[in-house]
C-alpha positions in Angstrom: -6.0 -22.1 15.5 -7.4 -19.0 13.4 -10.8 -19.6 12.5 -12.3 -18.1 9.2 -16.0 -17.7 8.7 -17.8 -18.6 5.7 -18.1 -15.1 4.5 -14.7 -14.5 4.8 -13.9 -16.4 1.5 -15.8 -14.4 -0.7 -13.5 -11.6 0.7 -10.3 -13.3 -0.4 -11.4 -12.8 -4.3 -11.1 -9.1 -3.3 -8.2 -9.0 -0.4 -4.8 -9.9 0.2 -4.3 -12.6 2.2 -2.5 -10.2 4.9 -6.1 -8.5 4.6 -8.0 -11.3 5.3 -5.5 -12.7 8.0 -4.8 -9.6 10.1 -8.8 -9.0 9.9 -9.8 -12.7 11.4 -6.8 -12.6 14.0 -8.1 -9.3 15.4 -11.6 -10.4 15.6 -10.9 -13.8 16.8 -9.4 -11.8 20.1 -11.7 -10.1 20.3 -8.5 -6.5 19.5 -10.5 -3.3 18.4 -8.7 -1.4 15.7 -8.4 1.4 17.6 -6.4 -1.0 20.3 -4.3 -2.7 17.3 -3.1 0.6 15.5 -3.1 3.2 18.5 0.7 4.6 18.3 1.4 2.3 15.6 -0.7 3.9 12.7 -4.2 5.5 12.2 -7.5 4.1 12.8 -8.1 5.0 8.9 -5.2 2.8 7.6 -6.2 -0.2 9.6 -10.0 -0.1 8.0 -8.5 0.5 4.5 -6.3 -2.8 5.3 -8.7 -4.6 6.1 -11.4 -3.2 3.2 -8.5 -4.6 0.8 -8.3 -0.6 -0.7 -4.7 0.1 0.7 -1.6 -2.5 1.6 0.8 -1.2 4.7 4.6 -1.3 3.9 6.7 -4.3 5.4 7.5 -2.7 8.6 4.2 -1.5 9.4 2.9 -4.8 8.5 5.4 -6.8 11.0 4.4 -4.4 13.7 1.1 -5.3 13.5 1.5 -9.4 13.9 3.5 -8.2 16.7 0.9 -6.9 18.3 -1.5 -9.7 17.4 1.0 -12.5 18.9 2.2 -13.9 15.9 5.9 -13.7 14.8 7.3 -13.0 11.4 10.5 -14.8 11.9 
C-alpha cells in the first residue's frame, strides 16, 4: 500500500495526481530520481514532474510506473 503524508495533500491543489503518485511511489522505495529517469529522461524533467510545472507525454509516463513496479494495463 502507497502511503501519502500529510503534507502531500496540500500538494494535490497544485499537482496532477500522476505528480503526486509517481512522487510518493519513488520515495516510499526509497528510488532517487537520478535512478528512476537515468536512460529514460533527464534528471530535470523528473523534478519538474514532480514540482507539478511540466506533465510527461503518455509513453514517458508508462515507462516510468514501469520502473516503479506498477503496471498500466
Amino acid at each position: 500500500m502507497i502511503e501519502v503524508k500529510r503534507g502531500d495533500f496540500k500538494l494535490m491543489q497544485s499537482k496532477s495526481y500522476f505528480n503526486l503518485l509517481v512522487s510518493a511511489i519513488r520515495r516510499q522505495k526509497k528510488i532517487s530520481r537520478q535512478a528512476l529517469c537515468e536512460g529514460v529522461c533527464t534528471f530535470q524533467e523528473i523534478s519538474y514532474l514532480e514540482s507539478g510545472s511540466r506533465n510527461l507525454d503518455r509513453l514517458l509516463q508508462d515507462e516510468l510506473l514501469d520502473r516503479l513496479g506498477i503496471g498500466t494495463e
